[in-house]
VOVEX-261727 format. One record per residue (C-alpha): residue number from 1; residue in three letters; x, z, y negated. Coordinates in steps of 0.2 Angstrom, whole numbers. Last residue first. Layout:
N
NUM | Ala | X | Z | Y $
...
//
This chain:
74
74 | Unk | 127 | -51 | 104 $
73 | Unk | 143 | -51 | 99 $
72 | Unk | 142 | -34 | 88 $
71 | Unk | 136 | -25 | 101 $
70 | Unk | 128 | -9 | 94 $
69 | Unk | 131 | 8 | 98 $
68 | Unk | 117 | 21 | 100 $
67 | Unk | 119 | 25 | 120 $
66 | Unk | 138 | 22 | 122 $
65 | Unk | 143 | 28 | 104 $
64 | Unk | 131 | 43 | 107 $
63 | Unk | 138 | 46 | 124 $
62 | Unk | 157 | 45 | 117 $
61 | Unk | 153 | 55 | 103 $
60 | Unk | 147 | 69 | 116 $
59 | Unk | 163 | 69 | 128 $
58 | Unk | 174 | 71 | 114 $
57 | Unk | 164 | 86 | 103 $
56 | Unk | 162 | 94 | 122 $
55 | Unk | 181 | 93 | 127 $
54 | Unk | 185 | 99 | 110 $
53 | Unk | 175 | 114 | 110 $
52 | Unk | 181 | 115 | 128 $
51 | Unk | 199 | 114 | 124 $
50 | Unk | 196 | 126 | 111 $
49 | Unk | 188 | 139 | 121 $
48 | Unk | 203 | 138 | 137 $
47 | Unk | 215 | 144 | 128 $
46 | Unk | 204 | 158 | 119 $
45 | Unk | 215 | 174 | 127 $
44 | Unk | 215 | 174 | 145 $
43 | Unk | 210 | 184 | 158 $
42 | Unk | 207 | 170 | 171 $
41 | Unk | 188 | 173 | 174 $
40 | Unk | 186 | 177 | 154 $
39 | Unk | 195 | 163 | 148 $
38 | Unk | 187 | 151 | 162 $
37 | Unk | 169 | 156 | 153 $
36 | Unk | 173 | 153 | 135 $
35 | Unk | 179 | 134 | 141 $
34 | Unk | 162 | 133 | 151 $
33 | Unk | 154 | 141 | 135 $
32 | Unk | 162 | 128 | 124 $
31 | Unk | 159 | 114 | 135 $
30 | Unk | 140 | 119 | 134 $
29 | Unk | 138 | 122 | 117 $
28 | Unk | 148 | 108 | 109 $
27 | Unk | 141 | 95 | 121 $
26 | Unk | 124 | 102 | 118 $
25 | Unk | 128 | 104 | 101 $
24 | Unk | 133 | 86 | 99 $
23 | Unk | 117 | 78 | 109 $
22 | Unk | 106 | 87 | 98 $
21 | Unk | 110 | 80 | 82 $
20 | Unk | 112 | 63 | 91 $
19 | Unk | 92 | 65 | 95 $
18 | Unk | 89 | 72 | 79 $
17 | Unk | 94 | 57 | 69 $
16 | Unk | 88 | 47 | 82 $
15 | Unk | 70 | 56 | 79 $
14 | Unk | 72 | 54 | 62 $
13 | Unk | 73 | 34 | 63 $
12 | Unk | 59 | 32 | 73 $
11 | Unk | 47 | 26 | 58 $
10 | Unk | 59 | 17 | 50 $
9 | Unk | 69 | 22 | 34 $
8 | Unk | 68 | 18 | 17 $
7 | Unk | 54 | 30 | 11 $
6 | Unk | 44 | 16 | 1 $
5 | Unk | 35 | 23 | -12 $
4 | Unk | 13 | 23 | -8 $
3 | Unk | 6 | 16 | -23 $
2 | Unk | 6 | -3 | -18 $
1 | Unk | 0 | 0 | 0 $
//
């Protein structure tokens, strides 16, 4: 309609957004507490933590490269 103002954004776009939101604090979250986890079972002090928070940040940019990515050939 003429007086609605445009939003710039498609309908979905939020729930990408939120989607990719997601996916890095479950990566974050869950690699972090697995690293969190080895610490305490071997008795050391936040090696393992980072790695994991690392690990996690990694492994979930990767998915959201491979699930969001575009091909720019086709």
């Amino acid at each position: 309609m003429a007086g609605d103002p445009d939003r710039g954004d498609e309908p979905g776009d939020s729930g990408v957004a939120w989607s990719i939101i997601g996916t890095l604090l479950a990566g974050v979250l869950v690699w972090g507490g697995i690293g969190y986890l080895v610490d305490r079972w071997l008795g050391t002090t936040n090696i393992f933590l980072p790695i994991g928070l690392v690990v996690g940040a990694g492994a979930a940019m990767y998915l959201i490269i491979v699930r969001y990515g575009k091909n720019s050939g086709t």
